[in-house]
N, CA, C and O of each residue as an XYZ file, in Angstrom:
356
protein
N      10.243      0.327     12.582
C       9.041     -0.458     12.404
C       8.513     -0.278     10.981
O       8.442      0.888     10.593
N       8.021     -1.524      9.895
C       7.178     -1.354      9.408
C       6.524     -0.750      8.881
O       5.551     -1.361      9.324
N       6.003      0.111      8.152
C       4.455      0.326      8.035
C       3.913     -0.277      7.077
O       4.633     -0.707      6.176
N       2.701     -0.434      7.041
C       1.650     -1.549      6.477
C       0.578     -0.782      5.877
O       0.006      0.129      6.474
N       0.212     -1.276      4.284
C      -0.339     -0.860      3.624
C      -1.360     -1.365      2.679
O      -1.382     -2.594      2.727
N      -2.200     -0.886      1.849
C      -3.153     -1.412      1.059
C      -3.306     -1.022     -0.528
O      -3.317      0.181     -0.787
N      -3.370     -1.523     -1.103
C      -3.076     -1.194     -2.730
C      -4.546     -2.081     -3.453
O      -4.970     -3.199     -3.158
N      -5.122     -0.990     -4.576
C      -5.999     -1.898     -5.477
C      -5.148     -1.926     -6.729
O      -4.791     -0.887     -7.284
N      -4.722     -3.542     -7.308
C      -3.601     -3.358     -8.401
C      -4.141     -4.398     -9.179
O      -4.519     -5.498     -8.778
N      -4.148     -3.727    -10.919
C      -4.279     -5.011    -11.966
C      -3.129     -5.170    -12.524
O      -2.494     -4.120    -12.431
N      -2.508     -6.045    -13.105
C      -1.552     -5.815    -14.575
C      -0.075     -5.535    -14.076
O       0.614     -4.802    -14.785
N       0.306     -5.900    -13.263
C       1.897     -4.971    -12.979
C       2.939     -6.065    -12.893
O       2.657     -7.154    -12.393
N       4.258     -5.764    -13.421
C       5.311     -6.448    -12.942
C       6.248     -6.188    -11.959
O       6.667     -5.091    -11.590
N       6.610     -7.559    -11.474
C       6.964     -7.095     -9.984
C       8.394     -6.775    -10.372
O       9.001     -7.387    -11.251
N       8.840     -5.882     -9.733
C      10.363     -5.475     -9.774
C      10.339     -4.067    -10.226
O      10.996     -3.184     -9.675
N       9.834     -3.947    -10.890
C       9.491     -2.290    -11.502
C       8.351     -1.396    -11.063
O       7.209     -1.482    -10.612
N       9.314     -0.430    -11.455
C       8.296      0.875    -10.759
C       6.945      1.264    -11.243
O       6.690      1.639    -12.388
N       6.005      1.122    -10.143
C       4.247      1.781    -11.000
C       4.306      2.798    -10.015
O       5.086      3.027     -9.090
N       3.024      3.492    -10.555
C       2.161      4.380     -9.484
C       1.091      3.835     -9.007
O       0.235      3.302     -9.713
N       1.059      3.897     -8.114
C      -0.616      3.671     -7.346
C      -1.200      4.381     -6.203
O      -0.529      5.216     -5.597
N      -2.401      4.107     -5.871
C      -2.893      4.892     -4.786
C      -2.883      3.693     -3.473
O      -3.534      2.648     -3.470
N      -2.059      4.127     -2.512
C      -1.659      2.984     -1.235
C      -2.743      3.915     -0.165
O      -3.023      5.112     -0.219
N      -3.178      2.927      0.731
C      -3.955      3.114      1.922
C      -2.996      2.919      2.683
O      -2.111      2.245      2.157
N      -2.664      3.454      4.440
C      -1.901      3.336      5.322
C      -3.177      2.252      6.599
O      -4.189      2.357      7.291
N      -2.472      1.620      6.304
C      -3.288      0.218      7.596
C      -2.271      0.614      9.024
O      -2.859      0.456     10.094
N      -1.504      0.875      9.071
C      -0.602      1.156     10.497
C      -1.302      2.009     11.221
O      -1.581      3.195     11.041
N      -1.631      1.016     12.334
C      -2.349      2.193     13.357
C      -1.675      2.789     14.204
O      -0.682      2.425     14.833
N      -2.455      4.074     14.210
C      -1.647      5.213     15.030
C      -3.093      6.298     13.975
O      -4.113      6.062     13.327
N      -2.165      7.638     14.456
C      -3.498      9.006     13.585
C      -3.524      8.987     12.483
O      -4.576      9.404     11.999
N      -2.607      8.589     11.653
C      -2.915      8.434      9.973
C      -3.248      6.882      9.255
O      -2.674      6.371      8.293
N      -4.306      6.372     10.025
C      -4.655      5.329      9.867
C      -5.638      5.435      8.454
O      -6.287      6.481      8.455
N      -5.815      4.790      7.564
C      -6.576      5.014      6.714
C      -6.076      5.876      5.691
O      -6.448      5.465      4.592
N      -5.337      6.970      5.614
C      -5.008      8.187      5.226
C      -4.391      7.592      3.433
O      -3.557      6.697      3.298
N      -5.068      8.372      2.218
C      -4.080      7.345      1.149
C      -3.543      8.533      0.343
O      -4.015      9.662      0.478
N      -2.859      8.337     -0.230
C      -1.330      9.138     -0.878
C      -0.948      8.314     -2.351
O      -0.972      7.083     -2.319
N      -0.673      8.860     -3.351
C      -0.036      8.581     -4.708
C       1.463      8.352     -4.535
O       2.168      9.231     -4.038
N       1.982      7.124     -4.961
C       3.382      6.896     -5.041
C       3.939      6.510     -6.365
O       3.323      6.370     -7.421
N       5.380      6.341     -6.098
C       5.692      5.559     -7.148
C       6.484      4.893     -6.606
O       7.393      5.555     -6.102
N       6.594      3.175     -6.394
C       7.048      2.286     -5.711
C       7.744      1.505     -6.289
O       7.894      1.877     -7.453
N       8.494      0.175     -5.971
C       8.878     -1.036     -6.365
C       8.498     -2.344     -5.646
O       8.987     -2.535     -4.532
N       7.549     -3.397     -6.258
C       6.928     -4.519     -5.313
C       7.565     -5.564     -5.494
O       7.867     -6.139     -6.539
N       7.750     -5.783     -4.537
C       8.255     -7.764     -4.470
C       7.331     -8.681     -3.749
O       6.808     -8.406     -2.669
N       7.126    -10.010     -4.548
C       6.034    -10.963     -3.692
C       7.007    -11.268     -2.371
O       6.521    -11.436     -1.252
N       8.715    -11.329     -2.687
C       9.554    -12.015     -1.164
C       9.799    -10.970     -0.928
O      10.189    -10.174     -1.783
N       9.630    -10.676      0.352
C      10.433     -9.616      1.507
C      11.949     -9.708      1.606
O      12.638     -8.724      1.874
N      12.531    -11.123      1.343
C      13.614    -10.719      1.059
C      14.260     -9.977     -0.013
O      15.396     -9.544      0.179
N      13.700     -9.791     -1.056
C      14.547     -8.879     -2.283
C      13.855     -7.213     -1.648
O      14.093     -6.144     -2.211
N      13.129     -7.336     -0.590
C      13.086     -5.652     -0.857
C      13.423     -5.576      1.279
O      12.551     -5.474      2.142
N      14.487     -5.645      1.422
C      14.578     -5.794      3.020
C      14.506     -4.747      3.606
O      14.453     -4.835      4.833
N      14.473     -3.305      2.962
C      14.367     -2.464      3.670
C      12.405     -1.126      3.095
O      12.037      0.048      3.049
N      11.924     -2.509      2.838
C      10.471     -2.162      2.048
C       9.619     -2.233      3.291
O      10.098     -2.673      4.336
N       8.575     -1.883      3.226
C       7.573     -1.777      4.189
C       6.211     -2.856      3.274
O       6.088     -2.925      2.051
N       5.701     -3.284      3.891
C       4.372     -4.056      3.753
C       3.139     -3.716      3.006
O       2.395     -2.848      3.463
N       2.951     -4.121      2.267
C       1.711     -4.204      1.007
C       0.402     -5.561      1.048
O       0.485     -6.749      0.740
N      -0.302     -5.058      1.366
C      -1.586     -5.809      1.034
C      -1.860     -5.686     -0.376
O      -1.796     -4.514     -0.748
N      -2.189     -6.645     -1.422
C      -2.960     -6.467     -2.544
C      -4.114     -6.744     -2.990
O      -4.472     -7.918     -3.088
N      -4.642     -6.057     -3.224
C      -6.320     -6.339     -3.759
C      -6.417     -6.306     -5.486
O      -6.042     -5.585     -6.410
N      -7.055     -7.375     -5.311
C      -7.696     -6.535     -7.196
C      -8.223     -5.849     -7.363
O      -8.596     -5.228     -6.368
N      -8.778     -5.296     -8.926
C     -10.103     -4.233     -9.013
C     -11.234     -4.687     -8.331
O     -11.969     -3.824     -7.851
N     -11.552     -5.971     -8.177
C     -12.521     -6.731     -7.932
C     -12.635     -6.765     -6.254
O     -13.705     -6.867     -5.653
N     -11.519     -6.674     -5.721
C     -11.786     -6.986     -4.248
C     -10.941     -8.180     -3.787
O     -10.420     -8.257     -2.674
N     -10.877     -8.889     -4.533
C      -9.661    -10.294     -4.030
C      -8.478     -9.741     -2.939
O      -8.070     -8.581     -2.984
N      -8.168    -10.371     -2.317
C      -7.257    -10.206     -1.020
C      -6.148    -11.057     -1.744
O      -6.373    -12.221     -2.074
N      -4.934    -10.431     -1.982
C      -3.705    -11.731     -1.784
C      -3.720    -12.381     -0.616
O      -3.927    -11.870      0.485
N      -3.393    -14.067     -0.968
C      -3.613    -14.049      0.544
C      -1.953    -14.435      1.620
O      -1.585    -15.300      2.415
N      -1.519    -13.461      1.132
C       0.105    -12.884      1.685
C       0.410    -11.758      1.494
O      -0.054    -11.391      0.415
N       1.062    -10.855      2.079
C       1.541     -9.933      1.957
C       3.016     -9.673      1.213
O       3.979    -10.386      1.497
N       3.121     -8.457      0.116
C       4.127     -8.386     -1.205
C       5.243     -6.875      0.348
O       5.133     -6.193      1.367
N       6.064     -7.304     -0.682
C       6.623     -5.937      0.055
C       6.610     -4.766     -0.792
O       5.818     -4.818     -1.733
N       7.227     -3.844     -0.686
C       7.222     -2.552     -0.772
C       8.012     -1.111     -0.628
O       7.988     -0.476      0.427
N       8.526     -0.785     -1.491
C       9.640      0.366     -1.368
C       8.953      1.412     -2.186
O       8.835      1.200     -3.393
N       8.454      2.594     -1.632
C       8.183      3.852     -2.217
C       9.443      4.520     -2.916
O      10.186      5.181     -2.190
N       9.737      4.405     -4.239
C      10.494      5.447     -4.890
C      10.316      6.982     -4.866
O      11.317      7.684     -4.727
N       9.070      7.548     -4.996
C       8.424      8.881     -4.943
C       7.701      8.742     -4.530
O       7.172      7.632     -4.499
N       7.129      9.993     -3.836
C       5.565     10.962     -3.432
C       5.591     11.876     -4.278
O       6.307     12.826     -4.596
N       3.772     10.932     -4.857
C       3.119     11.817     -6.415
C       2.597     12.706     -5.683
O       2.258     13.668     -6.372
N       2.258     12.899     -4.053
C       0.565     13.801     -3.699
C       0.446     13.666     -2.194
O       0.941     12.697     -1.618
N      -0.135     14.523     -1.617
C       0.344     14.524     -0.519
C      -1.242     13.954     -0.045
O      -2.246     14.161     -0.727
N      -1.236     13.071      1.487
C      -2.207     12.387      2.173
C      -3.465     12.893      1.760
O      -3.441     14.059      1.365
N      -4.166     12.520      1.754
C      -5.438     12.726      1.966
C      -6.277     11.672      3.392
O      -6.501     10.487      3.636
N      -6.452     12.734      3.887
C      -7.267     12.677      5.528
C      -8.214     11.959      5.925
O      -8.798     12.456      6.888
N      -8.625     10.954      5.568
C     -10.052     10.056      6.229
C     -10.021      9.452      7.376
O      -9.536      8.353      7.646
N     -10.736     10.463      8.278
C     -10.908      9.435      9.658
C     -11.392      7.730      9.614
O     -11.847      7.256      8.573
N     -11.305      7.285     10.287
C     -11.189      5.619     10.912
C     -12.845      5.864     10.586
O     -13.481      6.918     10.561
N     -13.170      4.817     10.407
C     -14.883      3.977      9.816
C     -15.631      4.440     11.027
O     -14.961      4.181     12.027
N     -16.663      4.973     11.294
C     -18.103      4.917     12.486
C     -18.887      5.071     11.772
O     -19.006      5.631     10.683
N     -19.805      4.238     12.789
C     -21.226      3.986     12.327
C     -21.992      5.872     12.449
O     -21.968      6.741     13.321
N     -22.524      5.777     11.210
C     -23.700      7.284     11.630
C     -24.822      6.805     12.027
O     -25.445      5.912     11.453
N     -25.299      7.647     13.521
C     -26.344      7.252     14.066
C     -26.825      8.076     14.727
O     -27.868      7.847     15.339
């Protein structure tokens, strides 16, 4: 299966390797949880067939409104832990 993810990205070319900080959207216990990589993005899923799923955002907040794929080359850093969103009350 999958896993599905979230990225805030300016400036990059697709095919080559960046670093960024990815959010994990796949639910299950490490929902939310984000980690430093160093990846390779494609807008077609077919050039990366064995990539997992990328959401892109801008600095700004813009949503692509499709999903890029995704192949992690390295782990810069290991998870960092944020439980799922509740309201404090």
């Amino acid at each position: 299966m999958k896993k599905e993810y979230q990225a805030f990205i300016e400036g990059f070319k697709e095919g080559e390797e960046i670093e960024l900080e990815i959010k994990d959207l796949t639910p299950g216990p490490y929902k939310y949880d984000s980690r430093r990589v160093k990846a390779i993005l494609s807008s077609s899923p077919e050039k990366l067939p064995d990539g997992d799923i990328l959401w892109i955002r801008s600095q700004s907040g813009f949503l692509h409104p499709s999903p890029w794929a995704m192949k992690i080359t390295q782990e810069l850093g290991a998870y960092v832990h944020q439980p799922p969103y509740s309201d404090i009350g």
